[in-house]
Backbone as CSV, one residue per row, in Angstrom:
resi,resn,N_x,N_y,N_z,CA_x,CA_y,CA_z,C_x,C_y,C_z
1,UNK,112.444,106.287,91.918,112.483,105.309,92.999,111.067,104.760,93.188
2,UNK,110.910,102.980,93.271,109.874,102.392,93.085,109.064,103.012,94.793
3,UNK,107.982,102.809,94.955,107.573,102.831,96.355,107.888,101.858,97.297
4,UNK,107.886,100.640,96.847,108.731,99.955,97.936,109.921,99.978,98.256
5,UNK,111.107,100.620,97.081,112.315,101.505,97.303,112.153,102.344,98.574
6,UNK,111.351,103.293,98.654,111.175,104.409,99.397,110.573,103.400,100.689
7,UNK,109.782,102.806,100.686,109.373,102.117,101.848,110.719,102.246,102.671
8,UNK,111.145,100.711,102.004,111.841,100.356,103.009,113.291,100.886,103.293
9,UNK,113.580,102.738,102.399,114.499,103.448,102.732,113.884,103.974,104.529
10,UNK,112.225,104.351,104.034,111.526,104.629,105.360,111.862,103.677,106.818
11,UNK,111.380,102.480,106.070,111.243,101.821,107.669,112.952,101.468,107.890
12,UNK,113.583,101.107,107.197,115.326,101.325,107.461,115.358,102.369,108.610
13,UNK,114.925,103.671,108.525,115.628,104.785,109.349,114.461,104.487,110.647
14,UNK,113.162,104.145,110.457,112.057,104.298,111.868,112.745,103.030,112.546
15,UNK,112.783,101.626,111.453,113.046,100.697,112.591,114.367,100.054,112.779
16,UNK,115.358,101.051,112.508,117.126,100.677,112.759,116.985,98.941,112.173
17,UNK,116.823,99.037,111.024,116.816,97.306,110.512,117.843,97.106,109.265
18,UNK,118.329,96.669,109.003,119.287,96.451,107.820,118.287,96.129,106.441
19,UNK,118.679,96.535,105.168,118.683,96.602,103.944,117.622,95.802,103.812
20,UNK,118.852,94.686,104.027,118.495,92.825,103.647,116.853,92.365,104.069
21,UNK,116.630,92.764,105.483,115.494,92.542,106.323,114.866,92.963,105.746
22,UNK,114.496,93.991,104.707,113.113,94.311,104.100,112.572,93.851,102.980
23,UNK,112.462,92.996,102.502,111.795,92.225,101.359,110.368,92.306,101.077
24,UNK,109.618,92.000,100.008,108.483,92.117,100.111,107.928,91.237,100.515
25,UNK,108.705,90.250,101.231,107.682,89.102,101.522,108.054,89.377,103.004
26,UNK,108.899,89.672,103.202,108.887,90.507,105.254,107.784,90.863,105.853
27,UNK,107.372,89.763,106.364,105.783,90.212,107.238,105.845,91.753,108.348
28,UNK,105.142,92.383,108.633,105.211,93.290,109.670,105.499,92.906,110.798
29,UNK,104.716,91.954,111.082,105.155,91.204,112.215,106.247,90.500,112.858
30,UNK,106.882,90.206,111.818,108.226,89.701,112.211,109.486,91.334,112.325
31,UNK,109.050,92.219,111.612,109.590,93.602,111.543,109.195,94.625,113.314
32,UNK,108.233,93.863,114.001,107.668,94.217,115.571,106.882,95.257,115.323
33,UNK,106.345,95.331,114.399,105.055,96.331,113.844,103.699,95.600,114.233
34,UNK,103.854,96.349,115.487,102.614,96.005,116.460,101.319,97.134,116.154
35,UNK,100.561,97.538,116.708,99.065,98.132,116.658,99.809,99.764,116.668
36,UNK,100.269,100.094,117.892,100.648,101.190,117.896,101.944,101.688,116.931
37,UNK,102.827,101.425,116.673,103.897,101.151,116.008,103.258,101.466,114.745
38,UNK,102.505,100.546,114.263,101.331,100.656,112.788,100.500,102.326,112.743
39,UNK,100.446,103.060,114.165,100.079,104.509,113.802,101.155,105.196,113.792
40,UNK,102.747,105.231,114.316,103.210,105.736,114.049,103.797,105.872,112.446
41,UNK,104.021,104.361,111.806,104.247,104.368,110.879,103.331,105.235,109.549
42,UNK,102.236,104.810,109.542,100.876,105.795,109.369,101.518,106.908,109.513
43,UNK,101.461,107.699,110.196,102.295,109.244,109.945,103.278,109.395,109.355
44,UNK,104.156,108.721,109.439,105.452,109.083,108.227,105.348,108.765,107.083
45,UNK,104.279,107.698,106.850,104.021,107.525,105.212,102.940,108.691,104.595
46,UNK,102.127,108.954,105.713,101.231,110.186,105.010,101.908,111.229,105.019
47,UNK,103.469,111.477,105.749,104.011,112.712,105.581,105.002,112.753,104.334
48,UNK,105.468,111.411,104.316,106.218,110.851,103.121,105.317,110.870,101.734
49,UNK,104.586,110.436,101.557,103.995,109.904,99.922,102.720,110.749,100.002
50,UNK,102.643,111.945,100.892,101.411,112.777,100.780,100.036,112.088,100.500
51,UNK,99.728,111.308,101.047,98.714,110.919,101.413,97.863,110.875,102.695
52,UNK,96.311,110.095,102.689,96.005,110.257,103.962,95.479,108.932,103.956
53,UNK,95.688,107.990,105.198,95.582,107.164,105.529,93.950,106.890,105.917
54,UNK,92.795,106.702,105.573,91.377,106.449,106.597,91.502,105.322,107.021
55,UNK,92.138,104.370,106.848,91.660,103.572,107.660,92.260,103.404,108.904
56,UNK,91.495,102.284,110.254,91.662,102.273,111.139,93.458,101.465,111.449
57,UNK,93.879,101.040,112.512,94.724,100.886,112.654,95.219,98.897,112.701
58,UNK,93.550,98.452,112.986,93.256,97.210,113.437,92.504,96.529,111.977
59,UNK,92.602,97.762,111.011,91.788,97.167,109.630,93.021,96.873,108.920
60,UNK,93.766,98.068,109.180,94.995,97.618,108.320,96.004,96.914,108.966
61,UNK,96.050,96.353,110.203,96.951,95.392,110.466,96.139,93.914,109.957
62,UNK,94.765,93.854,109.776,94.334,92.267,108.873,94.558,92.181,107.861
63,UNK,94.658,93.442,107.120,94.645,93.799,105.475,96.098,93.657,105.113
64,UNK,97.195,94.347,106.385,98.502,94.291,105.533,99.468,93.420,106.053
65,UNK,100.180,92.282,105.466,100.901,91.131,106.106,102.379,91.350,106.272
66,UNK,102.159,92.016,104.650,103.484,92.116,104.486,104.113,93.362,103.876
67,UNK,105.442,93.615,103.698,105.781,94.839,103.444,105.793,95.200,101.747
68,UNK,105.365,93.919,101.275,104.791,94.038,99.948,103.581,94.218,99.765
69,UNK,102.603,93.903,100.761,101.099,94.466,100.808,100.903,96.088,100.751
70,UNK,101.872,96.341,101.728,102.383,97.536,102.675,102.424,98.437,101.013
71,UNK,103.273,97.988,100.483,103.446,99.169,99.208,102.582,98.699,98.340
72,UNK,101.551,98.156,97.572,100.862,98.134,97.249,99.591,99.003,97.765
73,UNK,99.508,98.882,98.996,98.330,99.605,99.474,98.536,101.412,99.450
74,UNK,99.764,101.642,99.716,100.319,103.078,99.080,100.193,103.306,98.120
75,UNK,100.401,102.395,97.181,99.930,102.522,95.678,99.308,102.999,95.098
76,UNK,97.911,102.203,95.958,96.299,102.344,95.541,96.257,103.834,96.432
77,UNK,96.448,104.337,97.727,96.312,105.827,98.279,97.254,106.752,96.831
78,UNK,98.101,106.415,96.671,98.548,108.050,95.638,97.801,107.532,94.619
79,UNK,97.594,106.738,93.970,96.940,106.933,92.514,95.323,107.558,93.256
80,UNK,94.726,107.359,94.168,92.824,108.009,94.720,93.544,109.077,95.117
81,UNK,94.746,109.831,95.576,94.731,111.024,96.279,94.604,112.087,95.158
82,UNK,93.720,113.310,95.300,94.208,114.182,94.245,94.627,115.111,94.199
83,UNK,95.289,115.418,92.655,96.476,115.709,92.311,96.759,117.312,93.257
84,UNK,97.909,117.416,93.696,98.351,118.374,94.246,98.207,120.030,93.042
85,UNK,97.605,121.348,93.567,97.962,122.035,93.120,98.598,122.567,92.925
């Protein structure tokens, strides 16, 4: 399963949204992924794809538009995270 597979199996269950609604061109914003919302999400993806998120919450709402940014930027965290023992 691609990561944006898994994404938007993720945000399906956090933000009760249908299938269809998650595209990669689905801005966050139109999804109501506001500032706070953006840390909760932050926790389920670092609990999900074992990663750790550094950045702030207000860096990555300029940085990420869309929910295709969104998995790309997961991308780039598991390929720098290292490898689990």
């Amino acid at each position: 399963m691609s990561t944006l597979e898994r994404l938007r199996a993720l945000l399906q269950r956090e933000l009760e949204v249908s299938a269809e609604s998650l595209r990669p061109g689905t801005t966050l914003e139109s999804l109501g992924i506001d500032s706070l919302r953006m840390i909760e999400i932050v926790f389920t993806i670092e609990d999900e794809f074992k990663v750790a998120v550094r950045a702030e919450p207000a860096e990555l709402r300029e940085r990420l538009k869309t929910l295709g940014d969104l998995a790309a930027y997961i991308d780039e965290l598991v390929r720098a995270a290292p490898a689990a023992s």
